[in-house]
C-alpha positions as CSV (number, residue, x, y, z in Angstrom):
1,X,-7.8,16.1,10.5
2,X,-7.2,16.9,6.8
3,X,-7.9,14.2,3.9
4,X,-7.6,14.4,0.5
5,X,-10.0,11.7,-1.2
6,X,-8.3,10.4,-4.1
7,X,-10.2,7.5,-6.9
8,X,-8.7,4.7,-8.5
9,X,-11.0,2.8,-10.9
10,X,-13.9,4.3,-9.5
11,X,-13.2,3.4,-6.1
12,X,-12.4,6.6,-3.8
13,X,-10.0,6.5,-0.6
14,X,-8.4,9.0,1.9
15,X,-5.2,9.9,2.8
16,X,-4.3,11.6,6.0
17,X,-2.4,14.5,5.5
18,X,-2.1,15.9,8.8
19,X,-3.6,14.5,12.6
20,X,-2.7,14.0,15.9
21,X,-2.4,10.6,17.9
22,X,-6.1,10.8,19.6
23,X,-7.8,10.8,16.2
24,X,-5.8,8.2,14.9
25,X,-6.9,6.1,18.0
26,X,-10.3,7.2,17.1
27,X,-10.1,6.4,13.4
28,X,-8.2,3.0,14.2
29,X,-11.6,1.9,16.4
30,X,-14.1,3.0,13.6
31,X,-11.9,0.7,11.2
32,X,-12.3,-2.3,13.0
33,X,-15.4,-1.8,13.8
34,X,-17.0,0.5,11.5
35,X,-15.3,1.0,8.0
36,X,-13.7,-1.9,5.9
37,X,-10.8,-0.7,5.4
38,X,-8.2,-2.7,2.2
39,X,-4.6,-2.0,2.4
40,X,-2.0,-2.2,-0.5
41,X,1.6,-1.6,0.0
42,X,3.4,-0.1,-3.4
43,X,7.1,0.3,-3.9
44,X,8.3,2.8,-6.5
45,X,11.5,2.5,-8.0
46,X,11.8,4.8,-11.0
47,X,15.9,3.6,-11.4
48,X,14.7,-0.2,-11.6
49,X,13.9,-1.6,-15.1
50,X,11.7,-5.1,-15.4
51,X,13.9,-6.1,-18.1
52,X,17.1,-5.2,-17.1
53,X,16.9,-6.4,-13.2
54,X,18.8,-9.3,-11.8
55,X,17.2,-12.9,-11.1
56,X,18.1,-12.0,-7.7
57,X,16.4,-8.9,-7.5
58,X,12.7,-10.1,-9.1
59,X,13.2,-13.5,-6.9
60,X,13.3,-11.4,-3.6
61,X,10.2,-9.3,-4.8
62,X,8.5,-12.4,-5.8
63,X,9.3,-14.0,-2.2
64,X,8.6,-10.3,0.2
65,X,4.7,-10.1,-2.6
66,X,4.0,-13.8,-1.3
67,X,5.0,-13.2,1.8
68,X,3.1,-10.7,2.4
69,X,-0.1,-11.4,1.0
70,X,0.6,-15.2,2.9
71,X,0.5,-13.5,6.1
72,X,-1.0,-9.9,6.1
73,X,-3.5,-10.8,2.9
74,X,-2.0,-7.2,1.7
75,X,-1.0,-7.0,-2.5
76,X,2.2,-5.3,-3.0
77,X,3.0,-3.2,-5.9
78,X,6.1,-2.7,-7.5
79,X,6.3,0.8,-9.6
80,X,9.4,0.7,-12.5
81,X,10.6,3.2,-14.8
82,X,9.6,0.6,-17.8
């Protein structure tokens, strides 16, 4: 299993790079059990401008950030160009 530990605000995490299913199954036990593990779900749109986006548009990211903090307790992100 590769990981590359990355750090965000001093904070370090892992991503997997590369694994197979049995040491996912493995690392999905130690999570529940083991490690506390903090999920955050980031959506990059480099075309998409805060300013210049429809009512419509920040209205359904409002609803899909509420929704899923509401029910997965899980922030999402949303990455623009400006």
């Amino acid at each position: 299993m590769r990981r590359e530990t990355k750090s965000k605000d001093g904070l370090t995490c892992f991503r997997l790079e590369k694994d197979n299913r049995n040491n996912l199954v493995k690392l999905l036990g130690m999570s529940k059990n083991e490690i506390a593990v903090e999920y955050e779900i980031l959506i990059v749109q480099t075309g998409l401008s805060k300013q210049k986006s429809s009512d419509n548009i920040l209205s359904l990211l409002g609803i899909t950030a509420t929704y899923i903090k509401e029910f997965a307790d899980i922030n999402l992100k949303v990455i623009t160009n400006i």
